[in-house]
Biopython code that builds the backbone (N, CA, C, O; Angstrom):
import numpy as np
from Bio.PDB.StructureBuilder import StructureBuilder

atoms = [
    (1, "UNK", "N", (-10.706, -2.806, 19.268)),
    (1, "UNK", "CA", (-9.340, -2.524, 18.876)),
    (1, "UNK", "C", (-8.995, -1.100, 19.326)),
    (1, "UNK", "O", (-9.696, -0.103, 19.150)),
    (2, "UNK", "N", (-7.958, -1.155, 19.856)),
    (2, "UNK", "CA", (-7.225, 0.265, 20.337)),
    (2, "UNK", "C", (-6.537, 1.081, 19.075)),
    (2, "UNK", "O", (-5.972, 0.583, 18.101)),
    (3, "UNK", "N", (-6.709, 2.227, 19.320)),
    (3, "UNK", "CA", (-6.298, 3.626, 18.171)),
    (3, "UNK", "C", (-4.739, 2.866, 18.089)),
    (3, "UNK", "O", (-4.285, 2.573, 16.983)),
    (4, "UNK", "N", (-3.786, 2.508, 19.643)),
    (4, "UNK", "CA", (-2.713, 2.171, 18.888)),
    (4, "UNK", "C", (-2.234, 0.548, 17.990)),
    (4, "UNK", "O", (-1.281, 0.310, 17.249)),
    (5, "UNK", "N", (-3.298, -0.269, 18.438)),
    (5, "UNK", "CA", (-3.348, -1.699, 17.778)),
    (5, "UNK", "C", (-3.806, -1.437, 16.208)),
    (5, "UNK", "O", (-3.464, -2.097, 15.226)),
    (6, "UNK", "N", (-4.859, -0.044, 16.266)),
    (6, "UNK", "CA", (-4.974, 0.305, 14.482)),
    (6, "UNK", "C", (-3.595, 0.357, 13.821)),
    (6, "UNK", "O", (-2.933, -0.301, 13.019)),
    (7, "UNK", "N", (-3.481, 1.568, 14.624)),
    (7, "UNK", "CA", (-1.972, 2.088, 13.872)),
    (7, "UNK", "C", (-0.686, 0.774, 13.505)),
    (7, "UNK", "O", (-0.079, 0.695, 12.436)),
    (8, "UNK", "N", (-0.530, -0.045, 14.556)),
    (8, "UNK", "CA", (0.174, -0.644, 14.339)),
    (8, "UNK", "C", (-0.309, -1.683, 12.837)),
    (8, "UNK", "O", (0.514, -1.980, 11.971)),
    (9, "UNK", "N", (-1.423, -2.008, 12.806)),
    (9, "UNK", "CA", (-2.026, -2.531, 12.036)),
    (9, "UNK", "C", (-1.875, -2.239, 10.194)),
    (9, "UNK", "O", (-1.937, -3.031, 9.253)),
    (10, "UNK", "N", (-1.637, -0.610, 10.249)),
    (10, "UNK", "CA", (-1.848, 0.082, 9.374)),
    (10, "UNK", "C", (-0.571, 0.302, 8.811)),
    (10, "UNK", "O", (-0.488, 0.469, 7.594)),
    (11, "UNK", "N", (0.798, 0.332, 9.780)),
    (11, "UNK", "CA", (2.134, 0.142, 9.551)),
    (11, "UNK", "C", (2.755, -1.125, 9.084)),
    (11, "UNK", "O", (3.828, -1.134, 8.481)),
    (12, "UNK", "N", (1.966, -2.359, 9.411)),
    (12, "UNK", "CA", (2.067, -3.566, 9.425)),
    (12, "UNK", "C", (2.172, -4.101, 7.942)),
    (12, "UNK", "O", (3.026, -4.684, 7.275)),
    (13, "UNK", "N", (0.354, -3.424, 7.667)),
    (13, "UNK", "CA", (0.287, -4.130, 6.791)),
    (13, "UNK", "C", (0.709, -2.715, 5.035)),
    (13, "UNK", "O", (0.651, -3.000, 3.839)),
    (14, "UNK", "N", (0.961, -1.778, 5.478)),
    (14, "UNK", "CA", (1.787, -0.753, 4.143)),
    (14, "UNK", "C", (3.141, -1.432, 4.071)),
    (14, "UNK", "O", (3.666, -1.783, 3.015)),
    (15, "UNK", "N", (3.643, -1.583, 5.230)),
    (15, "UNK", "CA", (5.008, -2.257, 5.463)),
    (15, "UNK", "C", (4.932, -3.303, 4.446)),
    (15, "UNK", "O", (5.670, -3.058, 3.492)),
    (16, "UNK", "N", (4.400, -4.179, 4.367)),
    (16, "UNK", "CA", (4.105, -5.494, 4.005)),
    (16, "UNK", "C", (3.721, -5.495, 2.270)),
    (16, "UNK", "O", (3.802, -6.555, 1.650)),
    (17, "UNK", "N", (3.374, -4.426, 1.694)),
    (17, "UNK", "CA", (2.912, -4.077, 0.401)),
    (17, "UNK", "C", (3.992, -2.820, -0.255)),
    (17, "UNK", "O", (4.163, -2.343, -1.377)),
    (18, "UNK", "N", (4.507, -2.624, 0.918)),
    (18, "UNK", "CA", (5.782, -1.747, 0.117)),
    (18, "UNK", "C", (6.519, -2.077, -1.289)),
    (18, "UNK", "O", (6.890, -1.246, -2.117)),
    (19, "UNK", "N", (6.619, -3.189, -1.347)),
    (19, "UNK", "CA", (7.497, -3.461, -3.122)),
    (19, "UNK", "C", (6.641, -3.370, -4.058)),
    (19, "UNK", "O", (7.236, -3.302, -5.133)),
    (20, "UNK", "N", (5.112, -3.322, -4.224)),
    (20, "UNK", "CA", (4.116, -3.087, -4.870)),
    (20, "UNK", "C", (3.433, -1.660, -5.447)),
    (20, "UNK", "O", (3.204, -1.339, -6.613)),
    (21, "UNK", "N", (3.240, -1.069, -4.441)),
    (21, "UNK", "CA", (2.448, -0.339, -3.774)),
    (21, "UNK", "C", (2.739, 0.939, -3.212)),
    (21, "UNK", "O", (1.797, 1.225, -3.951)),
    (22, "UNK", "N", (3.093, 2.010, -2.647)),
    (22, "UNK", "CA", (3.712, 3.123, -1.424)),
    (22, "UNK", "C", (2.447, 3.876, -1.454)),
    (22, "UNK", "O", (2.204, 4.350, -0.344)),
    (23, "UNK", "N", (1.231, 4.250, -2.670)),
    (23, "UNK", "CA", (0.222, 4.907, -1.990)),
    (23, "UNK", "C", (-1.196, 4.280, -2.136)),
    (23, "UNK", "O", (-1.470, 3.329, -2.868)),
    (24, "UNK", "N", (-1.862, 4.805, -1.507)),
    (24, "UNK", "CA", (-2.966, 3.987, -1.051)),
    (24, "UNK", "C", (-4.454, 5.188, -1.144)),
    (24, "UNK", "O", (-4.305, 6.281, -0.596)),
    (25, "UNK", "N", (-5.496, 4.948, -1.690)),
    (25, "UNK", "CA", (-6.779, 5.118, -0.991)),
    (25, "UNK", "C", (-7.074, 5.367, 0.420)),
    (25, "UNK", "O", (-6.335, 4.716, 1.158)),
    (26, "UNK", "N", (-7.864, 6.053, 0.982)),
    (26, "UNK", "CA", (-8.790, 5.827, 2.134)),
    (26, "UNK", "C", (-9.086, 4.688, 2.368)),
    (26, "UNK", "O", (-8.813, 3.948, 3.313)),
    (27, "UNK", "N", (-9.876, 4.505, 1.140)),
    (27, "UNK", "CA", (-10.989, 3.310, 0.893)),
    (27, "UNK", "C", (-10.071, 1.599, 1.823)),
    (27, "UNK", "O", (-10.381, 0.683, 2.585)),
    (28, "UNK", "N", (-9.026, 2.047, 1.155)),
    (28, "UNK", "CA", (-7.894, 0.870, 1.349)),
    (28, "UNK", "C", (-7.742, 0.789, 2.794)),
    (28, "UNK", "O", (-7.505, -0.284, 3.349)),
    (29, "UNK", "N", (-7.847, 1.696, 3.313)),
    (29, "UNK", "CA", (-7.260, 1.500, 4.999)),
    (29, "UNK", "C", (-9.062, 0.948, 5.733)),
    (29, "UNK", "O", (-9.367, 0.619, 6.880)),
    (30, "UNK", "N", (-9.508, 1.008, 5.066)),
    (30, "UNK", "CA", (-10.851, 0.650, 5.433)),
    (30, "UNK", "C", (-10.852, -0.771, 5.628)),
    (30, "UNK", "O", (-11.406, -1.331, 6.574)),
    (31, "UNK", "N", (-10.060, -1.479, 4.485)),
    (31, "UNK", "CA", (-10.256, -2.753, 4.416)),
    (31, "UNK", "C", (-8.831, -3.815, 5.183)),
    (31, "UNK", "O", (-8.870, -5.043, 5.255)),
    (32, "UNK", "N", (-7.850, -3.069, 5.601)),
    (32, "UNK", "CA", (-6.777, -3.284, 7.243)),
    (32, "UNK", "C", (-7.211, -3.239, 8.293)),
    (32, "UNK", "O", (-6.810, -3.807, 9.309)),
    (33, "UNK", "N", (-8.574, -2.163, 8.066)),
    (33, "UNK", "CA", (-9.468, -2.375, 9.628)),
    (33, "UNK", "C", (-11.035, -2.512, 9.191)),
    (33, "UNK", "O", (-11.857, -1.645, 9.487)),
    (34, "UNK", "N", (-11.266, -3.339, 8.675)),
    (34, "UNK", "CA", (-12.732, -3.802, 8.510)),
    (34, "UNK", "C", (-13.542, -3.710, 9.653)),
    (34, "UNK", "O", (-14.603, -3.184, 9.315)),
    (35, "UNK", "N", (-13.526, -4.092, 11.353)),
    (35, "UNK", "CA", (-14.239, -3.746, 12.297)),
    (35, "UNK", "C", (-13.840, -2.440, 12.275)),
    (35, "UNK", "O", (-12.803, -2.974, 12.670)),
    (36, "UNK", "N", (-13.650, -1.468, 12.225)),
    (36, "UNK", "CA", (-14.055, 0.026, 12.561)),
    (36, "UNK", "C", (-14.716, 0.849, 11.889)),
    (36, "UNK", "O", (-14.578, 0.630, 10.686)),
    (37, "UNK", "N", (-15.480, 1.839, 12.153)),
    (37, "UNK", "CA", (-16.290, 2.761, 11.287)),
    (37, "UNK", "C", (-15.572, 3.500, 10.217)),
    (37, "UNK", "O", (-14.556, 4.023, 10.673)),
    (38, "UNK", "N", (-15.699, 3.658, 9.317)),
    (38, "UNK", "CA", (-14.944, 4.772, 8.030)),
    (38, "UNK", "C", (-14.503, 5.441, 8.856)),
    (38, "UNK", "O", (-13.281, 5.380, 8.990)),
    (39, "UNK", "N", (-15.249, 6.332, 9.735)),
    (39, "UNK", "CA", (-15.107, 7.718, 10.302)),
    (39, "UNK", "C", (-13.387, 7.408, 11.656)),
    (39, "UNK", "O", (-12.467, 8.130, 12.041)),
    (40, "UNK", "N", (-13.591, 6.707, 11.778)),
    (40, "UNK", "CA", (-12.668, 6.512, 12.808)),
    (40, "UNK", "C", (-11.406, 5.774, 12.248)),
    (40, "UNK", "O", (-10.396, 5.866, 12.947)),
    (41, "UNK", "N", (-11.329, 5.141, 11.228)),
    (41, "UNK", "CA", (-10.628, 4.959, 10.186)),
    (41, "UNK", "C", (-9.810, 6.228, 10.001)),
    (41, "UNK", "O", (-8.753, 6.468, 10.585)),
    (42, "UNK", "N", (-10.379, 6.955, 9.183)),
    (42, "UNK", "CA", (-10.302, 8.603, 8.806)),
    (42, "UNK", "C", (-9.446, 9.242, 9.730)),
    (42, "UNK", "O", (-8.348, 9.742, 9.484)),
    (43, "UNK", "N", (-10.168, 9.175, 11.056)),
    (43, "UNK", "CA", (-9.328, 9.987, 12.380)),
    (43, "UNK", "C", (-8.359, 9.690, 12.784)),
    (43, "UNK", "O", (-7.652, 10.523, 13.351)),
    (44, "UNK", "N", (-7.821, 7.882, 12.583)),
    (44, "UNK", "CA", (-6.645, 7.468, 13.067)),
    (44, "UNK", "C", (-5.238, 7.492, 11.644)),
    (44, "UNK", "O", (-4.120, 7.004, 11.809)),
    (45, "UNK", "N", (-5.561, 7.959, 10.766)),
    (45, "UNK", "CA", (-5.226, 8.100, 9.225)),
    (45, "UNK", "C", (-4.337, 9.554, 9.612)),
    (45, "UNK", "O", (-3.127, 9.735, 9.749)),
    (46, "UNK", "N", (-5.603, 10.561, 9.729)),
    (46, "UNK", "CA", (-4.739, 12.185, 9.491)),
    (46, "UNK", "C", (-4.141, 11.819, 11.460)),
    (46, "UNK", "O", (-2.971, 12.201, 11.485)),
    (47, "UNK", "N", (-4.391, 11.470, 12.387)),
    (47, "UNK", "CA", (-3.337, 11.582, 13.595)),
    (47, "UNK", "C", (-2.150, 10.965, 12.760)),
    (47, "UNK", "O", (-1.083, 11.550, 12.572)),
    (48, "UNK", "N", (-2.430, 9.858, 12.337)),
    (48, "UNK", "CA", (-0.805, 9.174, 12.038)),
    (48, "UNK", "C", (-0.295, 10.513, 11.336)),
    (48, "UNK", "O", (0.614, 11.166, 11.849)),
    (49, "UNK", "N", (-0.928, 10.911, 10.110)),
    (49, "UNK", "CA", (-0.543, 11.783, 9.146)),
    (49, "UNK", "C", (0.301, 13.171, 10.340)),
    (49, "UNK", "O", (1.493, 13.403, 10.540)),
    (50, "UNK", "N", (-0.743, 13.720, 10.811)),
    (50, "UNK", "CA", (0.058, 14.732, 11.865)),
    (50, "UNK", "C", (1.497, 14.303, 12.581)),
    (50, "UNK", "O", (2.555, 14.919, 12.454)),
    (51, "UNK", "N", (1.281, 13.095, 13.367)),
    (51, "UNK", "CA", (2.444, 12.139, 13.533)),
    (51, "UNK", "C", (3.518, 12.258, 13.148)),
    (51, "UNK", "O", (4.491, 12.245, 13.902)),
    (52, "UNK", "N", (3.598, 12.427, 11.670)),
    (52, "UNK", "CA", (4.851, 12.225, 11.027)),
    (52, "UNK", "C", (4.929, 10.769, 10.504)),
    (52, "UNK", "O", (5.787, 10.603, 9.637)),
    (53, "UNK", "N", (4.282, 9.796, 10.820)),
    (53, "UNK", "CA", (3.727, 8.087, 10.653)),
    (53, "UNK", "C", (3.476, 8.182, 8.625)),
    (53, "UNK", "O", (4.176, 7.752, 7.708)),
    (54, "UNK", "N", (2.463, 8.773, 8.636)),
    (54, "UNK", "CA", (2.604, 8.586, 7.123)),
    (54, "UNK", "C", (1.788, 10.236, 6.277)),
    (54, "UNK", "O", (1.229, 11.193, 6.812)),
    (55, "UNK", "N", (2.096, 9.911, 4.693)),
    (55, "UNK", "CA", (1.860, 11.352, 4.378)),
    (55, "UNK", "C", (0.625, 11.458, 3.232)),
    (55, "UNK", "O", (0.044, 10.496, 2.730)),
    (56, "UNK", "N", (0.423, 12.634, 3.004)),
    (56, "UNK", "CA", (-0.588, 12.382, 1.782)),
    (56, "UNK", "C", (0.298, 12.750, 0.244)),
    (56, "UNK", "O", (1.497, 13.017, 0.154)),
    (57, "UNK", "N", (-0.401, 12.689, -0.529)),
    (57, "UNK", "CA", (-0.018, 13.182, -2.057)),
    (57, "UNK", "C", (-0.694, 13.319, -2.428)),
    (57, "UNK", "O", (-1.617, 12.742, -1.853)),
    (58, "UNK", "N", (-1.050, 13.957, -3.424)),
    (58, "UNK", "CA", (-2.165, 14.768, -4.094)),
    (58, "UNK", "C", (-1.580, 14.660, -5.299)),
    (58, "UNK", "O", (-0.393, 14.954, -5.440)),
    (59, "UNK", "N", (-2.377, 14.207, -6.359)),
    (59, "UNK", "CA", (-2.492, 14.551, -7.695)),
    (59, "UNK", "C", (-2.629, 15.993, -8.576)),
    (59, "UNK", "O", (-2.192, 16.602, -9.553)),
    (60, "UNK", "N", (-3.444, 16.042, -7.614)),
    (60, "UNK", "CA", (-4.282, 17.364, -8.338)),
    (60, "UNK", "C", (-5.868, 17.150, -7.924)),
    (60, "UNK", "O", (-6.477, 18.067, -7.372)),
    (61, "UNK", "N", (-6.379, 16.127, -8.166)),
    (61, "UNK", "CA", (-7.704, 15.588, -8.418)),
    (61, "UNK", "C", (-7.825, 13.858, -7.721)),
    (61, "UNK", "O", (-8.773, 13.090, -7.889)),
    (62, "UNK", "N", (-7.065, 13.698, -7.246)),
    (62, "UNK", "CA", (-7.199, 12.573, -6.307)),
    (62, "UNK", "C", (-6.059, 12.771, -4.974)),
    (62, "UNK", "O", (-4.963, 13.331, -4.982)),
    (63, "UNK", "N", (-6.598, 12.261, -4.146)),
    (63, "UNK", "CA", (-5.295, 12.327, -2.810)),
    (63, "UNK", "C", (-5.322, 10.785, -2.306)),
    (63, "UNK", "O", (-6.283, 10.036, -2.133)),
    (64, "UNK", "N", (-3.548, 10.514, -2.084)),
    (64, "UNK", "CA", (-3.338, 9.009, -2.137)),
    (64, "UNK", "C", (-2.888, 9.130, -0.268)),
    (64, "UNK", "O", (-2.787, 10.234, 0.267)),
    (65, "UNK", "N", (-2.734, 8.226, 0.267)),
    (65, "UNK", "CA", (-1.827, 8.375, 1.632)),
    (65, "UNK", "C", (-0.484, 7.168, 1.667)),
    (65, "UNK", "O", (-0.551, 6.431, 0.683)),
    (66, "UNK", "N", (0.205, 6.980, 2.213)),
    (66, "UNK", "CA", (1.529, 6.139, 2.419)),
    (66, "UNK", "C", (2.228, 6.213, 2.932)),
    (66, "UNK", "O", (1.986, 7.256, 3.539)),
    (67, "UNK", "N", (3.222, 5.829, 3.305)),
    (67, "UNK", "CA", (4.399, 5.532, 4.507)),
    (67, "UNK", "C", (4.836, 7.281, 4.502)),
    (67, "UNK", "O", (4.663, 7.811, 3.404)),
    (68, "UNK", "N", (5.331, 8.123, 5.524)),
    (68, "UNK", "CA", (6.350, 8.857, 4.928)),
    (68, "UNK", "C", (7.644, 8.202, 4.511)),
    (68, "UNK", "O", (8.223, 7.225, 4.988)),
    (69, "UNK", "N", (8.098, 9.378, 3.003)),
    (69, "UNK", "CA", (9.412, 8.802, 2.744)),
    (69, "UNK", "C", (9.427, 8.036, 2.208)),
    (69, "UNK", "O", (10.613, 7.812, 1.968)),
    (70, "UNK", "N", (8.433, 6.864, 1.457)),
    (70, "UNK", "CA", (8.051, 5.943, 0.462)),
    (70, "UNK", "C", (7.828, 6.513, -0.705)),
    (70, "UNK", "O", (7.340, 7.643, -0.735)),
    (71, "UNK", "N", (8.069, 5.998, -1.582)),
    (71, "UNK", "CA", (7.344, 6.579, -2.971)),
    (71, "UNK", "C", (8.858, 6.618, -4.175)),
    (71, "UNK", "O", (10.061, 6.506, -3.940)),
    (72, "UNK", "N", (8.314, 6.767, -5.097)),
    (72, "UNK", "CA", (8.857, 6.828, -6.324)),
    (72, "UNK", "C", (9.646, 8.472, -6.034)),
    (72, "UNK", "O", (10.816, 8.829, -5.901)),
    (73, "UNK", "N", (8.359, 9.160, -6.026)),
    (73, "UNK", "CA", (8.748, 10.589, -5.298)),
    (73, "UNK", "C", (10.098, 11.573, -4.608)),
    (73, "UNK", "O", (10.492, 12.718, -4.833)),
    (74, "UNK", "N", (10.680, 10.132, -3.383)),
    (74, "UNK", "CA", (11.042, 10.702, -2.624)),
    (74, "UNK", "C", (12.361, 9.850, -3.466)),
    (74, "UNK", "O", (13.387, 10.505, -3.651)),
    (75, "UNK", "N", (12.340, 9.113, -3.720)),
    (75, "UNK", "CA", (13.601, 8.540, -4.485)),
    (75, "UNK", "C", (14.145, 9.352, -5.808)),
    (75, "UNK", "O", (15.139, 9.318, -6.533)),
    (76, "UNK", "N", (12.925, 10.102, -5.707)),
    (76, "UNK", "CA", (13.748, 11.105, -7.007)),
    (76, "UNK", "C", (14.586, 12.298, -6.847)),
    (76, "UNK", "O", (15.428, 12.674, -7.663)),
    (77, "UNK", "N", (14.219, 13.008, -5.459)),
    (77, "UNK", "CA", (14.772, 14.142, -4.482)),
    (77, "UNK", "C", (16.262, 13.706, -4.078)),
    (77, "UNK", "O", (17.204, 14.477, -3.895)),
    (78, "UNK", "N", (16.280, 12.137, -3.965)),
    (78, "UNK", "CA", (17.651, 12.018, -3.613)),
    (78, "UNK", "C", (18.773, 12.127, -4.179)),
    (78, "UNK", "O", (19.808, 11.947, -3.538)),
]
sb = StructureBuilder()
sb.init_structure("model")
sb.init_model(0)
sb.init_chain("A")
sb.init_seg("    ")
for serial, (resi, resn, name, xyz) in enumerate(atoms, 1):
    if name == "N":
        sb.init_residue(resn, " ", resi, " ")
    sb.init_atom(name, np.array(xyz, "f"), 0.0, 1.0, " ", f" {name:<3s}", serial, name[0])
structure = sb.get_structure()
């Protein structure tokens, strides 16, 4: 699988869990791309993230990732 068939993969399927869902685990993107290593998982995660593709959030004590512009969050700014 190609870095951009991940990505698309990874847009596909957040897209697809959006009315549920907007942040996510690591762990979680692990299991959208089950053939790839964690590690490369990871690398195609923070490019999207750099991207502008999707963002992190932080708790404090946990960090979630998700669409940019998704979230409970960003609906509250508006």
């Amino acid at each position: 699988m190609t870095d951009e068939e991940a990505k698309k993969a990874i847009l596909d399927s957040l897209g697809e869990k959006s009315g549920a869902k907007t942040k996510f685990y690591l762990k979680d993107f692990y299991k959208i791309l089950p053939d790839m290593k964690p590690r490369d998982v990871k690398n195609i995660v923070n490019r999207m993230v750099g991207e502008g593709l999707l963002e992190y959030w932080s708790s404090g004590s946990t960090t979630l990732i998700g669409l940019k512009g998704a979230g409970k969050q960003h609906k509250e700014e508006d």
